[in-house]
C-alpha positions in Angstrom: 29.9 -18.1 -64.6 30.4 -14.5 -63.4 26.8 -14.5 -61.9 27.6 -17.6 -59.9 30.9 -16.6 -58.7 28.9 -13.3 -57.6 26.2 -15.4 -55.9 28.8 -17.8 -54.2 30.4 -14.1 -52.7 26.9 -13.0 -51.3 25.5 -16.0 -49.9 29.3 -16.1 -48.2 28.7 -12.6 -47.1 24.8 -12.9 -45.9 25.6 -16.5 -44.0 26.2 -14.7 -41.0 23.2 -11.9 -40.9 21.0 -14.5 -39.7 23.2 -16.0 -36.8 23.9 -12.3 -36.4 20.2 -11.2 -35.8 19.3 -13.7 -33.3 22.2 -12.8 -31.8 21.5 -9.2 -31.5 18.3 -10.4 -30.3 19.1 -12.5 -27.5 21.9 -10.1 -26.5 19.6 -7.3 -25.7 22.5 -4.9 -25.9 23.9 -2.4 -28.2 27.0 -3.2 -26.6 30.0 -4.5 -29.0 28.0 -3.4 -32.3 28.9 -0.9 -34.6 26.4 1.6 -36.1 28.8 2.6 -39.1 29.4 -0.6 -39.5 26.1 -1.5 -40.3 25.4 1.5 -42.5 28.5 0.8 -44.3 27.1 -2.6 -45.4 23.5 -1.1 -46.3 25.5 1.5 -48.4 27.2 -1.3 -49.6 24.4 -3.3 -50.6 22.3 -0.1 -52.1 24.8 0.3 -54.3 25.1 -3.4 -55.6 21.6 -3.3 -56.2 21.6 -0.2 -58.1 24.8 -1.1 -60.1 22.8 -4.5 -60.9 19.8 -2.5 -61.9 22.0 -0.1 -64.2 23.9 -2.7 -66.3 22.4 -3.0 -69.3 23.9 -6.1 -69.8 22.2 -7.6 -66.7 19.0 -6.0 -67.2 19.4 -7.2 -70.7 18.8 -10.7 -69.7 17.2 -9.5 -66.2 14.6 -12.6 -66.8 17.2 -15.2 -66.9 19.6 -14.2 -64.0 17.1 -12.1 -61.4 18.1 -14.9 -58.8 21.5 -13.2 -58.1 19.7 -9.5 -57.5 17.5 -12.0 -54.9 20.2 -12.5 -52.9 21.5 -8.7 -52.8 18.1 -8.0 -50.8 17.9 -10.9 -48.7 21.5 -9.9 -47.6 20.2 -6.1 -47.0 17.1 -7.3 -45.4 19.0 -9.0 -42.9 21.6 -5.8 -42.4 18.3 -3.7 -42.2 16.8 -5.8 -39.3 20.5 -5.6 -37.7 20.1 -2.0 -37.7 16.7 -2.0 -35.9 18.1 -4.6 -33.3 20.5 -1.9 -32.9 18.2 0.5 -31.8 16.3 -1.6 -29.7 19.4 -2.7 -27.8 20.7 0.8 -27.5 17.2 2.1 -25.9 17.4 -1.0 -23.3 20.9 -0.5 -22.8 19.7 2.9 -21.8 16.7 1.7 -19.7 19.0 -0.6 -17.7 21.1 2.1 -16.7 18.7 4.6 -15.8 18.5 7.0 -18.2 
């Protein structure tokens, strides 16, 4: 029950990225985005994966509940092609104004 409770939290939390990216996309603009935002939630995310992959416990029965470390990299996938979006935007936001 712990695991799904965990899951029901991530998928919560990842729902978004993927409006979130198109978004970002379509936007074309760095504008209203948050660099440390993002990194905080990659940091975030790096360390739920690694204190996934240092529980015993979990590893223990790694075979029966690998669907919920799944969702951990989906979610920082998502963040991760945020990030770049962020970039993008930033460099056209810097082509637009002449720079």
């Amino acid at each position: 029950m712990p695991e799904m409770l965990e899951i029901v939290m991530i998928v919560s939390f990842g729902a978004s990225w993927p409006m979130n990216v198109i978004k970002s996309y379509k936007a074309r603009t760095a504008k209203g985005k948050s660099l440390a935002f993002l990194c905080l939630i990659l940091f975030g995310y790096i360390a739920g994966i690694t204190g996934k992959l240092l529980n015993p416990d979990y590893m223990a029965s790694f075979g029966d509940k690998w669907y919920v470390l799944v969702f951990y990299f989906l979610n920082f996938a998502m963040v991760l092609v945020d990030l770049i979006l962020y970039f993008r935007n930033r460099h056209l936001d810097k082509l637009s104004e002449g720079r």
